[in-house]
C-alpha positions in Angstrom: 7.4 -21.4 22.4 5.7 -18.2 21.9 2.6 -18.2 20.1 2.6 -14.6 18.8 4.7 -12.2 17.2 5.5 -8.9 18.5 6.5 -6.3 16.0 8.2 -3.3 17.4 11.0 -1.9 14.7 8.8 -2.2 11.3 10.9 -2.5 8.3 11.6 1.1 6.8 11.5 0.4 3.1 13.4 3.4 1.2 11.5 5.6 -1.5 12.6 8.6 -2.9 9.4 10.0 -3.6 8.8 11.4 -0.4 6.3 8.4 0.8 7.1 6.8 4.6 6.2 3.2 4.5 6.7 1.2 7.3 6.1 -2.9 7.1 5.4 -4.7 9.9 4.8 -8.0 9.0 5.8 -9.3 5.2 8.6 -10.5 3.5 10.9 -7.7 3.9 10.4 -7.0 7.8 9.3 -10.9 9.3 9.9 -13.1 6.3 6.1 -13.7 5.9 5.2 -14.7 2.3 1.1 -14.9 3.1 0.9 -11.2 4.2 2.1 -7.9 4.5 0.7 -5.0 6.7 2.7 -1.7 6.1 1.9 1.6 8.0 1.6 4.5 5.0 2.1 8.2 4.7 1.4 9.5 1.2 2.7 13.2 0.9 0.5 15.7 -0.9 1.0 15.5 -5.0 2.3 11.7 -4.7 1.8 9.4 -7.2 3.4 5.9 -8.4 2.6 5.1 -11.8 -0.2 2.1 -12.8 0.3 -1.3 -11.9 -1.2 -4.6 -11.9 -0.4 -6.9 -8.8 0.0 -11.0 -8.6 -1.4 -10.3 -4.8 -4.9 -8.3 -3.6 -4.7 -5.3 -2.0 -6.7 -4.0 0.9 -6.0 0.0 2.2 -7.9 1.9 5.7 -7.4 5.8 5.1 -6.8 6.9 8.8 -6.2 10.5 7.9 -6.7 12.6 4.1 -7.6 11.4 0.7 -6.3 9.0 -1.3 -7.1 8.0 -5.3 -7.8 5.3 -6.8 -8.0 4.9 -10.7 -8.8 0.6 -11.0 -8.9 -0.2 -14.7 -10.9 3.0 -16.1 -12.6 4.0 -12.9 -11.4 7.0 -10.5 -12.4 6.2 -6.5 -11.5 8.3 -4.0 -11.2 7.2 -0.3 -11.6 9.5 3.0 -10.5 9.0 6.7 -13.0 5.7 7.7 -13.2 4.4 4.2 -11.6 1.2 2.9 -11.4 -0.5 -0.1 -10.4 -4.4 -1.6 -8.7 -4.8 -5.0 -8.8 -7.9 -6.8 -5.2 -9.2 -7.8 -4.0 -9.0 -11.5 -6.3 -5.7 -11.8 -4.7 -2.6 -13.1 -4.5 0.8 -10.4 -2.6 4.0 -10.1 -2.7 5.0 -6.5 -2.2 8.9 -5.9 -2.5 11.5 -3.6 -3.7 14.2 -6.0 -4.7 16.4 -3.0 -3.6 19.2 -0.8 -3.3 16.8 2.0 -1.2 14.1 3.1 -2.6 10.7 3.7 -2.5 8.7 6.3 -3.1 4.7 5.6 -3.0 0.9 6.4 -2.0 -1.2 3.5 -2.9 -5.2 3.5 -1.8 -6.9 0.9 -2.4 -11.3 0.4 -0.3 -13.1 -0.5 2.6 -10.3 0.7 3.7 -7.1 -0.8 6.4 -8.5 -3.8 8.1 -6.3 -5.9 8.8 -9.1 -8.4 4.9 -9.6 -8.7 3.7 -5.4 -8.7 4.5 -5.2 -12.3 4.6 -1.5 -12.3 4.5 0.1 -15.8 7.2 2.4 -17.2 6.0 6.5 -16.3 
């Protein structure tokens, strides 16, 4: 029995907002509830609207800028930077820049879009 798994064909999940997001392990692409670890490419001008997660969220910018409003705060990440967000906090992520972004996104227990809770735009 192998003691690994070997992701090679990450699960494409469809946007229509222009964003490429590419799961490799989580509930859509291996079944796995604990974690999810998606591959990100945030176009210049994206945005999704604020919402506040049942799971923590962890992102790596690899390439651009990304923003970050948490609660009332604005943080923006560059290419090296990472940050943690607590669960049941409320963000807006964006890509307000000129830019695209480039990112890993970690998220504990896995990505859920019963448990998001995005707000209406």
């Amino acid at each position: 029995m192998k003691k690994y798994l070997l992701q090679k064909s990450p699960f494409i999940v469809p946007t229509n907002d222009g964003k490429i997001i590419e799961e490799h392990h989580g509930l859509a692409s291996t079944k796995n509830q604990a974690i999810s670890i998606a591959h990100m490419i945030a176009p210049a001008g994206w945005s999704e609207p604020f919402q506040t997660p049942e799971f923590e969220e962890y992102t790596y910018i690899i390439s651009g800028k990304k923003q970050f409003i948490i609660e009332n705060e604005v943080v923006i990440l560059e290419a090296g930077q990472s940050i943690k967000i607590d669960k049941d906090t409320r963000v807006q992520y964006s890509n307000p820049f000129e830019e695209t972004c480039e990112y890993i996104a970690i998220c504990t227990p896995a990505f859920d879009f019963n448990k998001v809770h995005r707000e209406e735009e």
